[in-house]
Backbone as CSV, one residue per row, in Angstrom:
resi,resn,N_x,N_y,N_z,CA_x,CA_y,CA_z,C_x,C_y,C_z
1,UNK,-0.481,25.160,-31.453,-0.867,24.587,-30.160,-1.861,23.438,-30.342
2,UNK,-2.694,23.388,-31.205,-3.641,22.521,-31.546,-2.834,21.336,-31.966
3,UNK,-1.915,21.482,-33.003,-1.231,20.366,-33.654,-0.566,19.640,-32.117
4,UNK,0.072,20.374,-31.418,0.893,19.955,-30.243,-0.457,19.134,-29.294
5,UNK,-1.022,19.966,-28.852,-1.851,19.202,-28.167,-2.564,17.521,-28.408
6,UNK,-2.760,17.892,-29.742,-4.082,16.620,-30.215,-2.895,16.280,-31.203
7,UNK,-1.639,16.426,-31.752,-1.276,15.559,-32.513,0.147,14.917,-32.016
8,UNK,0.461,15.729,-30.744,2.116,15.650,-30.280,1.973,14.698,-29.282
9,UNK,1.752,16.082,-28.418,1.435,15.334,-26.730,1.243,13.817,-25.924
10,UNK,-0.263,13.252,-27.217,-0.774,11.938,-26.487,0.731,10.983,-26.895
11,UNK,1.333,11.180,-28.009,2.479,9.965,-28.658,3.941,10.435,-27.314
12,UNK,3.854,11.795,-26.973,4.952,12.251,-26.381,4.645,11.512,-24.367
13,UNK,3.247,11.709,-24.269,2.740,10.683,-22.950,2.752,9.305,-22.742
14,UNK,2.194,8.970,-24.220,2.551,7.413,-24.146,4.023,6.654,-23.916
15,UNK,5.332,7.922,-24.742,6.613,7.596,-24.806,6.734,7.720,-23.036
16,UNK,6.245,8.458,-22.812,7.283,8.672,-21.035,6.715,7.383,-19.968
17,UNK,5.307,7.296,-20.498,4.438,5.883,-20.043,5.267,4.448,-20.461
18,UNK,5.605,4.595,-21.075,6.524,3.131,-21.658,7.756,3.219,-21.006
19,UNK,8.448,4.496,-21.139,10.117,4.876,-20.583,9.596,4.582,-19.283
20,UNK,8.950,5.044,-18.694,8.729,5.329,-17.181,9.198,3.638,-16.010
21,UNK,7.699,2.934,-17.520,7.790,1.181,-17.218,8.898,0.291,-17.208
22,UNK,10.039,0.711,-17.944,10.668,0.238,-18.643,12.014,0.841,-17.046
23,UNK,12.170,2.032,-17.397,13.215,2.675,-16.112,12.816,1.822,-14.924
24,UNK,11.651,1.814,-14.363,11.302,1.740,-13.005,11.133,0.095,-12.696
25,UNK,11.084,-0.686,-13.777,10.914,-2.283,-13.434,13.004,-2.467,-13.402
26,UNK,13.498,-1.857,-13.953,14.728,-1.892,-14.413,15.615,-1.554,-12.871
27,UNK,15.302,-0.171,-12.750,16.176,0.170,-11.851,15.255,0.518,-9.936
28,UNK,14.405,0.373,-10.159,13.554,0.321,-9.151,12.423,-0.736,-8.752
29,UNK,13.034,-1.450,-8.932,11.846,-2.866,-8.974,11.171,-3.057,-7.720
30,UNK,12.470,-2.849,-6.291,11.488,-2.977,-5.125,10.887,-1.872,-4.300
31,UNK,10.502,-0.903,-5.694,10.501,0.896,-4.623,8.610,0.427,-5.828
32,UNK,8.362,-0.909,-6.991,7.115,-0.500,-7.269,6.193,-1.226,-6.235
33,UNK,5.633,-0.220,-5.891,4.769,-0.832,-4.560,3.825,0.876,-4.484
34,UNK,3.008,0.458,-3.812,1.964,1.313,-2.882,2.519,1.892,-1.631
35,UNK,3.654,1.069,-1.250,4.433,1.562,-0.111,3.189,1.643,1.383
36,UNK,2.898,0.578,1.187,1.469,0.420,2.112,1.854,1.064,3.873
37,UNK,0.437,1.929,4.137,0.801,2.506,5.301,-0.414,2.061,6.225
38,UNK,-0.843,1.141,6.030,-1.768,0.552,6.875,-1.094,-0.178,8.486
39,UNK,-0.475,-0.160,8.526,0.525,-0.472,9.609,0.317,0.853,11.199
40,UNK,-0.118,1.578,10.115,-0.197,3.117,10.950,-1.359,3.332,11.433
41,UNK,-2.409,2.736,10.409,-4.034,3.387,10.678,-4.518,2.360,9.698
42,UNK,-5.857,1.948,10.144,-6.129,0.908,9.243,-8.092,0.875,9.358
43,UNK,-8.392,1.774,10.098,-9.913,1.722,10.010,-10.183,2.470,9.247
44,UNK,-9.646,3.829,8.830,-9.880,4.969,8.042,-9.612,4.445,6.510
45,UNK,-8.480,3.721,6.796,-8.189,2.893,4.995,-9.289,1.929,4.907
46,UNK,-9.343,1.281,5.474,-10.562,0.065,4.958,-11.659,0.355,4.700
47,UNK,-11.953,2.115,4.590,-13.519,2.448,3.826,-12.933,3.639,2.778
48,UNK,-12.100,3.974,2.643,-11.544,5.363,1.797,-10.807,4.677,0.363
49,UNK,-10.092,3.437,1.074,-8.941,2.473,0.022,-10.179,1.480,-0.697
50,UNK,-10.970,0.845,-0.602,-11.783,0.288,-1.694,-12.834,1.379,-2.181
51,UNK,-13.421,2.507,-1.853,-14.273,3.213,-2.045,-13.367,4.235,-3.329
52,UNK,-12.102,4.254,-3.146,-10.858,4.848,-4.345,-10.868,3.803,-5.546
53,UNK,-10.553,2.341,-5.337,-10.105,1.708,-5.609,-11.700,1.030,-6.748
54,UNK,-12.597,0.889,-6.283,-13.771,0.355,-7.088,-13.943,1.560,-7.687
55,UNK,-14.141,2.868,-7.211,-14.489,4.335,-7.772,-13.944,4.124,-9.438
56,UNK,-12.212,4.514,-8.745,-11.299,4.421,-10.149,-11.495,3.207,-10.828
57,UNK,-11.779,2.135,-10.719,-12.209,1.010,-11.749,-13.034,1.285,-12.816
58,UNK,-14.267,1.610,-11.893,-15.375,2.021,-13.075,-15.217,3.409,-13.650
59,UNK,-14.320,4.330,-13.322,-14.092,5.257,-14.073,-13.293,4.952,-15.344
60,UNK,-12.474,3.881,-14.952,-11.068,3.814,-16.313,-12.332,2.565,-17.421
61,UNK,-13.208,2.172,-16.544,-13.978,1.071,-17.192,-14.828,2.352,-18.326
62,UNK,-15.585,3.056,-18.107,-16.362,4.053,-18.900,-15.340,4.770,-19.500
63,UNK,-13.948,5.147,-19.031,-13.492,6.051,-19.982,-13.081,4.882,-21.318
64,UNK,-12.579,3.652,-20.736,-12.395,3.174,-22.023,-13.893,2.364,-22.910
65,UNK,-15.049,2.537,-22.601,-15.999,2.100,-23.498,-16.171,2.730,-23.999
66,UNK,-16.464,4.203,-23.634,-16.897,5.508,-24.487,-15.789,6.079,-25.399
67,UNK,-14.484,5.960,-24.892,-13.410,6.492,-26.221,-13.205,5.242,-27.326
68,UNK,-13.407,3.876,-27.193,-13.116,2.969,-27.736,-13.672,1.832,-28.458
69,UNK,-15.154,2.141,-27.837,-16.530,1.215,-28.488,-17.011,2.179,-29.136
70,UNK,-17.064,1.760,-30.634,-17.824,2.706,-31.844,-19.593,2.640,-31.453
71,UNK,-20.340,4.339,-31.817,-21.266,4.053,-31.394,-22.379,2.963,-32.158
72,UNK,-21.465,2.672,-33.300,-22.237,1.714,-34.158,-22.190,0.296,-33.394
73,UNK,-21.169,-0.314,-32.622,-21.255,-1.061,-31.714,-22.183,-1.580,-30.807
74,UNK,-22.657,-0.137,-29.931,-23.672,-0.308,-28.903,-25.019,-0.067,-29.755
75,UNK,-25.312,0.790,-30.467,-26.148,0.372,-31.397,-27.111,-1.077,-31.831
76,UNK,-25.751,-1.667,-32.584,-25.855,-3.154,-32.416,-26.533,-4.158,-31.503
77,UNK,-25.926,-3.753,-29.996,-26.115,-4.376,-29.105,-28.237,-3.738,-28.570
78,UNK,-28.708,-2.733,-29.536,-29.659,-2.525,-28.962,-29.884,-1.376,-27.685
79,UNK,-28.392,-0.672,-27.888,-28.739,0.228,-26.930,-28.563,1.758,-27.303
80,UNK,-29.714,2.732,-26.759,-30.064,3.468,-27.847,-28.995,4.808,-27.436
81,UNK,-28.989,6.286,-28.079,-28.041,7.145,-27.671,-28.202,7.384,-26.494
82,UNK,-29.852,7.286,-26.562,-30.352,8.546,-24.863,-29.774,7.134,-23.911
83,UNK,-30.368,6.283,-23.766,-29.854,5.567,-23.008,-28.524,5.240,-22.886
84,UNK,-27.369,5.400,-23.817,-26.411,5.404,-23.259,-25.976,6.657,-23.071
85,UNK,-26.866,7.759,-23.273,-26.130,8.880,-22.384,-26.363,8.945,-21.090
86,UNK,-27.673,8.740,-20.741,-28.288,8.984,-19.670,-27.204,7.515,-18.689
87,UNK,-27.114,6.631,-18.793,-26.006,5.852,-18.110,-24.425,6.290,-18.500
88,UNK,-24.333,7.018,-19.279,-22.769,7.979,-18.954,-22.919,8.789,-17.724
89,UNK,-24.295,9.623,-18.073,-24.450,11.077,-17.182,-24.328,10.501,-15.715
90,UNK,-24.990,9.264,-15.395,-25.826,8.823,-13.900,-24.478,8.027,-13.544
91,UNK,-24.309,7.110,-14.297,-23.043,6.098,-13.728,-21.862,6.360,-13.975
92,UNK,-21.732,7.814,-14.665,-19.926,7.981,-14.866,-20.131,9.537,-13.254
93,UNK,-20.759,9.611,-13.168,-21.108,10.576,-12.185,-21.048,9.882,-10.518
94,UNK,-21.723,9.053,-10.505,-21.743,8.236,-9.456,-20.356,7.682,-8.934
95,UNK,-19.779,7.331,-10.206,-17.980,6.561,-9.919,-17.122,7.458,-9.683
96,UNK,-17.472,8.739,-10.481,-16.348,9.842,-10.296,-16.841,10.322,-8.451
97,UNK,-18.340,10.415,-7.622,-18.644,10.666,-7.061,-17.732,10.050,-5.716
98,UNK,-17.699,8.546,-6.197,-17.160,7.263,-5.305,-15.714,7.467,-5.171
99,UNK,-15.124,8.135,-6.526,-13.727,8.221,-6.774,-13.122,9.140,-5.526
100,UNK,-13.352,10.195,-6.047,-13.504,11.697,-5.132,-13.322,11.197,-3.620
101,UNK,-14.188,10.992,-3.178,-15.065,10.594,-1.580,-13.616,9.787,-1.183
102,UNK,-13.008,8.871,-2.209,-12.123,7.917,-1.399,-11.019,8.780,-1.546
103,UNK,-10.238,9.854,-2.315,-9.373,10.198,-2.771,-9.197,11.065,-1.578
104,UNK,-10.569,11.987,-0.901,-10.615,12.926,0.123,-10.085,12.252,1.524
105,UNK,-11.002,11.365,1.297,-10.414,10.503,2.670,-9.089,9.921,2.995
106,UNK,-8.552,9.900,2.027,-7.275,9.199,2.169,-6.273,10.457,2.426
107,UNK,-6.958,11.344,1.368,-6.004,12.681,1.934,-5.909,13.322,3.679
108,UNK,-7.294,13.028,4.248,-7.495,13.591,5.175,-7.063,12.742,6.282
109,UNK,-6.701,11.380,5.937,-5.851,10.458,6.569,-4.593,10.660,6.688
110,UNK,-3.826,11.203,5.815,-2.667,11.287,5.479,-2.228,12.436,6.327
111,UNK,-2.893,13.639,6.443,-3.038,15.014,6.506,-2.963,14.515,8.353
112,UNK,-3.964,14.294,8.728,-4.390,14.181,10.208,-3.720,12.790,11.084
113,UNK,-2.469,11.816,10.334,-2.182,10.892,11.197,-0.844,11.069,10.887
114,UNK,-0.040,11.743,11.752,1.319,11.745,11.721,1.975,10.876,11.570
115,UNK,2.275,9.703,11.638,3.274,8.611,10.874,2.896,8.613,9.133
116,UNK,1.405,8.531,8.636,1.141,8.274,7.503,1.614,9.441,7.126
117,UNK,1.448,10.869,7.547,1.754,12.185,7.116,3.503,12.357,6.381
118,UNK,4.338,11.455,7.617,5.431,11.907,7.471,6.354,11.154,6.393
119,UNK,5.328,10.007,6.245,5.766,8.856,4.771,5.367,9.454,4.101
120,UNK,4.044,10.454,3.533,4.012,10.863,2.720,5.051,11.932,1.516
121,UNK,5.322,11.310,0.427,6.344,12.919,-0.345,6.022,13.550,-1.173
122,UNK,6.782,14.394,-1.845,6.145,15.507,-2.717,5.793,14.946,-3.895
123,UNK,5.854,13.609,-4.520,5.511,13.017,-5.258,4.075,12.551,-5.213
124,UNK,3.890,11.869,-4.254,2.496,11.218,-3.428,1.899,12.822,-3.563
125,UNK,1.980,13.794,-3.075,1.448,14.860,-3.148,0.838,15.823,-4.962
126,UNK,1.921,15.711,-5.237,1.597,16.015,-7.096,0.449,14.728,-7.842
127,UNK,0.970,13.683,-7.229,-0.196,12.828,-7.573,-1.160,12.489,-7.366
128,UNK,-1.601,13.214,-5.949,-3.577,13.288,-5.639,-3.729,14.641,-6.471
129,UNK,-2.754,15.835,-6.271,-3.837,16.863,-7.219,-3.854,16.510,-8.436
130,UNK,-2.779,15.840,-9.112,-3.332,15.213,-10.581,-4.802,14.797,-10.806
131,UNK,-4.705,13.549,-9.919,-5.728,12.404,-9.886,-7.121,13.280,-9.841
132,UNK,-7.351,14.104,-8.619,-8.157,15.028,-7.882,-8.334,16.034,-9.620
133,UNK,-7.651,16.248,-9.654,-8.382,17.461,-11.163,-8.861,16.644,-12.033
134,UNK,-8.198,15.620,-12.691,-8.327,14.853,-13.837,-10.015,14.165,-13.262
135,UNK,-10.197,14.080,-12.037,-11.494,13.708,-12.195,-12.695,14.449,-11.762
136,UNK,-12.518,15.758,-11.405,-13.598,16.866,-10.425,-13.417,17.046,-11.853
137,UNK,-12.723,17.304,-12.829,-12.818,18.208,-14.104,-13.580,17.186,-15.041
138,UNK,-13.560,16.331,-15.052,-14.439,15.660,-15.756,-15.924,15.316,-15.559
139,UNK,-15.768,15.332,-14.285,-17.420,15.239,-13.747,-18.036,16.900,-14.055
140,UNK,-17.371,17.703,-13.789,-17.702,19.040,-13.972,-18.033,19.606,-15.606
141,UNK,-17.062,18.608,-16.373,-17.475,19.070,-17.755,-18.747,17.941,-18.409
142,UNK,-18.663,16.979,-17.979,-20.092,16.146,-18.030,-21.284,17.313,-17.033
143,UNK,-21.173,17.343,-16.240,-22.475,18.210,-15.757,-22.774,19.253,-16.110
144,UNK,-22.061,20.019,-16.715,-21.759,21.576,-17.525,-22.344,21.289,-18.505
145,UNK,-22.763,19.699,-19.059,-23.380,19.852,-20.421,-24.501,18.807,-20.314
146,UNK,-25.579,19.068,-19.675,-26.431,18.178,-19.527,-27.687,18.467,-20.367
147,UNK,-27.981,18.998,-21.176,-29.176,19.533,-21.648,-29.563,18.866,-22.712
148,UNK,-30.490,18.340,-23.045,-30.631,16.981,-23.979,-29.997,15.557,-23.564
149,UNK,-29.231,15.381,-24.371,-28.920,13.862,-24.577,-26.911,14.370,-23.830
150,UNK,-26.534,15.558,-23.856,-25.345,16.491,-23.136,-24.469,16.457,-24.313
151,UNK,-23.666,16.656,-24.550,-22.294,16.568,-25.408,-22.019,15.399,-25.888
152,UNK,-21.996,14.974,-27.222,-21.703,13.877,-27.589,-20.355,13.626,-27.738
153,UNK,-19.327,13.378,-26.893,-18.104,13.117,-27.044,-17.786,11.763,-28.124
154,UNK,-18.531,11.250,-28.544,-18.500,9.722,-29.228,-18.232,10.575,-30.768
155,UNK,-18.295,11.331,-30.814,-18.265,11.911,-32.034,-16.953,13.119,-32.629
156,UNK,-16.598,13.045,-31.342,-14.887,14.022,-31.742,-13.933,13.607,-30.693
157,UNK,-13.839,13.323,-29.283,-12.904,12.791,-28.736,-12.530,11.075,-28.797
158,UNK,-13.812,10.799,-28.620,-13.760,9.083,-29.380,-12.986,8.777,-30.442
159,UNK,-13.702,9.385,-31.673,-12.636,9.137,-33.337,-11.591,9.508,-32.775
160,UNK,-11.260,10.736,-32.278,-9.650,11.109,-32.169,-8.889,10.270,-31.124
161,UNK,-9.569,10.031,-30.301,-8.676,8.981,-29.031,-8.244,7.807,-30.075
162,UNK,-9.423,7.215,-30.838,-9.040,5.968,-31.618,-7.875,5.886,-33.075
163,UNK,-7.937,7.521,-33.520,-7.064,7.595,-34.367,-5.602,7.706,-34.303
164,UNK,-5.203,7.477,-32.808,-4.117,7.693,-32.129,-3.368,6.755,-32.821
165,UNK,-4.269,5.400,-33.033,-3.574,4.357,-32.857,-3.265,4.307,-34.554
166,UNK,-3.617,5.021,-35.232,-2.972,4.656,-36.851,-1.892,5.454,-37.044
167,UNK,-1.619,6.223,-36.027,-0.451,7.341,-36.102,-1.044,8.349,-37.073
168,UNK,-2.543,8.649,-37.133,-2.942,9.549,-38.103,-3.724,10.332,-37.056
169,UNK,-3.320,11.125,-36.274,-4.361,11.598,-35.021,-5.223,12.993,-35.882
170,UNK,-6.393,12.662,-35.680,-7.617,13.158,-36.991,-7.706,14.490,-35.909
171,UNK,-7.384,15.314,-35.582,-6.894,16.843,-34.906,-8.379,17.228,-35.319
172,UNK,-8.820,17.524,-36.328,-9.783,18.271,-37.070,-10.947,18.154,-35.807
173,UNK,-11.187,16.607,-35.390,-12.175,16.129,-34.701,-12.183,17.323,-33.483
174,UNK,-10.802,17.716,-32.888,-10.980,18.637,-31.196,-11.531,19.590,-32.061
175,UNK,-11.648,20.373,-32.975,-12.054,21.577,-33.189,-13.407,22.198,-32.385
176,UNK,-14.309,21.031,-32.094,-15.851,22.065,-31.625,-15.772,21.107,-30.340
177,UNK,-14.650,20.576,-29.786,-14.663,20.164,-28.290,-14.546,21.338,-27.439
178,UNK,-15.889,21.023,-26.587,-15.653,22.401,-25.541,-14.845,22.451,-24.471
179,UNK,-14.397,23.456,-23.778,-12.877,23.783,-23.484,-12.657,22.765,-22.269
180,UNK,-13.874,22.969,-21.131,-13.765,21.853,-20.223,-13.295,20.314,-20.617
181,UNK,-14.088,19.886,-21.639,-13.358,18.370,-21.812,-12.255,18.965,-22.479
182,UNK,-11.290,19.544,-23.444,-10.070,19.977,-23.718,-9.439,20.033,-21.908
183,UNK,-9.532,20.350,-21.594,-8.892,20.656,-20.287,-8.735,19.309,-19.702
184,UNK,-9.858,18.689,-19.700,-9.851,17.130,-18.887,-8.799,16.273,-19.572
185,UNK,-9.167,16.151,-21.100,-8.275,15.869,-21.454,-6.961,15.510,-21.486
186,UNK,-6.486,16.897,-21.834,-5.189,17.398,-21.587,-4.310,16.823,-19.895
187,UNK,-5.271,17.050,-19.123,-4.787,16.382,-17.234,-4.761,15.042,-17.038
188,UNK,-5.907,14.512,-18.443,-5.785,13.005,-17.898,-3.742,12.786,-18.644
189,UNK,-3.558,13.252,-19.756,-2.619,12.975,-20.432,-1.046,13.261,-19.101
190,UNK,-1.250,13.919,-18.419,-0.557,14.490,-17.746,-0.245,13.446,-16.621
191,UNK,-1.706,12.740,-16.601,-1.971,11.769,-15.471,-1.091,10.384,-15.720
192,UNK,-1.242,9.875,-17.274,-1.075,9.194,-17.708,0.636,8.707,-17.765
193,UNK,1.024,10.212,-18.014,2.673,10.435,-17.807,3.230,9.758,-16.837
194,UNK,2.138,10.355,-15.473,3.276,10.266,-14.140,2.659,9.421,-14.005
195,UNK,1.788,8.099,-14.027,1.953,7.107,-13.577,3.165,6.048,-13.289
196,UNK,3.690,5.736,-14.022,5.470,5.101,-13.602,5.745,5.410,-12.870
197,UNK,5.787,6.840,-12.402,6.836,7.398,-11.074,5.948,7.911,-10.184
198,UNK,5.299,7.649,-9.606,4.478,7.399,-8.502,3.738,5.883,-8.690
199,UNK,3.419,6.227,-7.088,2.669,5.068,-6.724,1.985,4.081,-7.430
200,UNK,0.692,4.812,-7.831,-0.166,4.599,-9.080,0.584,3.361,-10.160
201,UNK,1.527,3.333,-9.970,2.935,2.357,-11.306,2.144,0.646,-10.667
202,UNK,1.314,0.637,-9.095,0.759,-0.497,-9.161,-0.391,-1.226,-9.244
203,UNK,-0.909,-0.826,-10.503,-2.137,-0.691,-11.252,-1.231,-1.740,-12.074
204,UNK,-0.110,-1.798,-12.449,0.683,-2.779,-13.379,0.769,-3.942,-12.784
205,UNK,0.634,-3.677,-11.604,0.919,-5.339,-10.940,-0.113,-6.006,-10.510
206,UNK,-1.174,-5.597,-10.912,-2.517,-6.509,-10.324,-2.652,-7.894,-10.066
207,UNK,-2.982,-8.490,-9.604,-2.158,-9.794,-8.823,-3.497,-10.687,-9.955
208,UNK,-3.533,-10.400,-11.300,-4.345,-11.159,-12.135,-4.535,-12.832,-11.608
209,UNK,-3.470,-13.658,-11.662,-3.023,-14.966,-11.608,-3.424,-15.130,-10.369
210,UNK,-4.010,-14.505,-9.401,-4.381,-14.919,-8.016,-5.966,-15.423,-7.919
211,UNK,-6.422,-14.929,-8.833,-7.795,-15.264,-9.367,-7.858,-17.182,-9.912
212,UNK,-6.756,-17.608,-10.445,-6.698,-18.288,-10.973,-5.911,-19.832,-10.562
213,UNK,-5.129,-19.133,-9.626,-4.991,-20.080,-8.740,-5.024,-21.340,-7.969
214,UNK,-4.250,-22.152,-8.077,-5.354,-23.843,-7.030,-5.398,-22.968,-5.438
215,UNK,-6.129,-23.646,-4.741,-6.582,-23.142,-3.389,-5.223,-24.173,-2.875
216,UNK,-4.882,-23.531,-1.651,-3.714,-23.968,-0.268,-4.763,-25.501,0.247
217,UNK,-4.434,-26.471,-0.012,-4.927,-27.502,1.100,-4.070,-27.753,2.113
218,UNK,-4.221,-27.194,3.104,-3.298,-27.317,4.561,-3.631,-29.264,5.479
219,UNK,-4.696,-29.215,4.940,-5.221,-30.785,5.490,-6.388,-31.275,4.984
220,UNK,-6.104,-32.452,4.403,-7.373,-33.063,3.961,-8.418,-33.953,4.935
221,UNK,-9.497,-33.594,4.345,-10.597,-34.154,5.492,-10.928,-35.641,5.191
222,UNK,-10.228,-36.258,3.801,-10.628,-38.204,4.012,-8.893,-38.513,3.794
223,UNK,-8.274,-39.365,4.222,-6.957,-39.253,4.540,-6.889,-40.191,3.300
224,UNK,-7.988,-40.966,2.655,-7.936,-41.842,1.337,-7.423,-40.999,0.002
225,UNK,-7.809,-39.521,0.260,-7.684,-38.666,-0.906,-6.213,-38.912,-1.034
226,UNK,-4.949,-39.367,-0.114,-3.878,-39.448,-0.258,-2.837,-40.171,-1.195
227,UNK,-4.027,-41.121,-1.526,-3.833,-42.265,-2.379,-2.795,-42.482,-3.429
228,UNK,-2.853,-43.642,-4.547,-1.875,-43.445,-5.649,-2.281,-42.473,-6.685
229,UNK,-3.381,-42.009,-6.824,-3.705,-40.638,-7.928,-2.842,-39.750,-8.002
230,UNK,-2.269,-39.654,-9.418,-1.394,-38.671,-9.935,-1.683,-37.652,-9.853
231,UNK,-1.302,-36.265,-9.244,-1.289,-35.013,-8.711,-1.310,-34.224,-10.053
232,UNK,-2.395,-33.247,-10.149,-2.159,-32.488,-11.177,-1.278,-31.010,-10.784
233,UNK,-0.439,-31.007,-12.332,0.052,-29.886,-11.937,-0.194,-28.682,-11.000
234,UNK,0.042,-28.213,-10.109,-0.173,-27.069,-9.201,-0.900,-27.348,-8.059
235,UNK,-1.523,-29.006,-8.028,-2.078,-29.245,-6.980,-1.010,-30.389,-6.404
236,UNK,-0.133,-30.262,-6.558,0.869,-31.488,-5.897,0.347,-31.232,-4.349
237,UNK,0.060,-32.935,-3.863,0.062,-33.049,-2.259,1.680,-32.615,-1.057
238,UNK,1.432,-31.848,-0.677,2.394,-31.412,0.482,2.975,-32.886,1.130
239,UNK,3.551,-33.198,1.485,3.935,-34.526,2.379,4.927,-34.344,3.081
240,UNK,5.384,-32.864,3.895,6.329,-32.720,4.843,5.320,-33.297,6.094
């Protein structure tokens, strides 16, 4: 079970994570969406949907510094253990806090407004209690171990998250992981699966390039700007 868990599983999650991407851009291209239900109710989303949405940011932001930045890294940078525990304990607590709060609300939106209720499916449903464990269980196994500097995960789930990637997954490391993070673990992996086939699949489409963008000029304010100056790419002048 050990070998399966810490040496099978994460390569067997990542495969269904890739298949998933791969099926669903393929044969479902216009079902990847959020399937937005703001149409229905829209005051209850506009404090539950960014309060989810920044929550889970800085959660996936800390889970990947702490499994993926060596502690010789932050070190480097001058920052010491206690202090970066004590900003795991306070600020991975706070996001999971933020996470939660939006995840409830949206449920209780869903739950209490009959049009959003009845869009909802058993899919959308398997995927808040995912979401909902994978992160009450993690805040719960961070607070379960607060005494000193708490559980140094940088030192057996870290190496092993990172050894994934040589195809040499160093197993030995879960041995004195206590059962709560084993458990978290294990749900995020679960989490990780069903992303493709639920909702969640639009975390892939983040509208990056919108950031980057030329701005819409609908009308210019000196009508000289119209001039013979050659238009740079993406800012071509409109002239209907």
């Amino acid at each position: 079970m050990t070998a399966f868990l810490w040496g099978v599983l994460p390569y067997v999650t990542f495969a269904l994570l890739v298949a998933g991407l791969i099926w669903r851009h393929r044969y479902d291209r216009f079902g990847w969406t959020t399937r937005s239900s703001q149409i229905y109710e829209s005051k209850l989303l506009n404090i539950a949907s960014p309060a989810f949405h920044y929550g889970i940011l800085f959660v996936l932001v800390g889970h990947l510094v702490g499994l993926f930045v060596p502690e010789s890294w932050t070190a480097a940078l001058g920052v010491s253990e206690h202090t970066y525990h004590l900003f795991s304990l306070y600020g991975g607590t706070a996001a999971g806090v933020l996470t939660v709060a939006g995840i409830v609300l949206l449920i209780y939106r869903r739950r209490t407004n009959a049009p959003v209720f009845r869009a909802t499916t058993a899919n959308d449903k398997v995927m808040y209690v995912v979401l909902l464990a994978a992160i009450v269980l993690g805040m719960v196994a961070k607070l379960a171990h607060t005494s000193g500097d708490g559980y140094d995960y940088r030192r057996s789930l870290a190496p092993w998250a990172r050894s994934l990637f040589t195809l040499q997954p160093d197993i030995d490391r879960m041995a004195s992981v206590p059962v709560l993070y084993e458990v978290h673990a294990v749900i995020g992996m679960v989490l990780i699966a069903l992303v493709p086939y639920t909702r969640l699949v639009h975390m892939f489409s983040a509208p990056v390039q919108y950031l980057f963008r030329p701005y819409v000029v609908y009308r210019t304010r000196d009508p000289r700007q119209l001039g013979p100056r050659p238009d740079k790419p993406g800012w071509e002048t409109s002239r209907r």
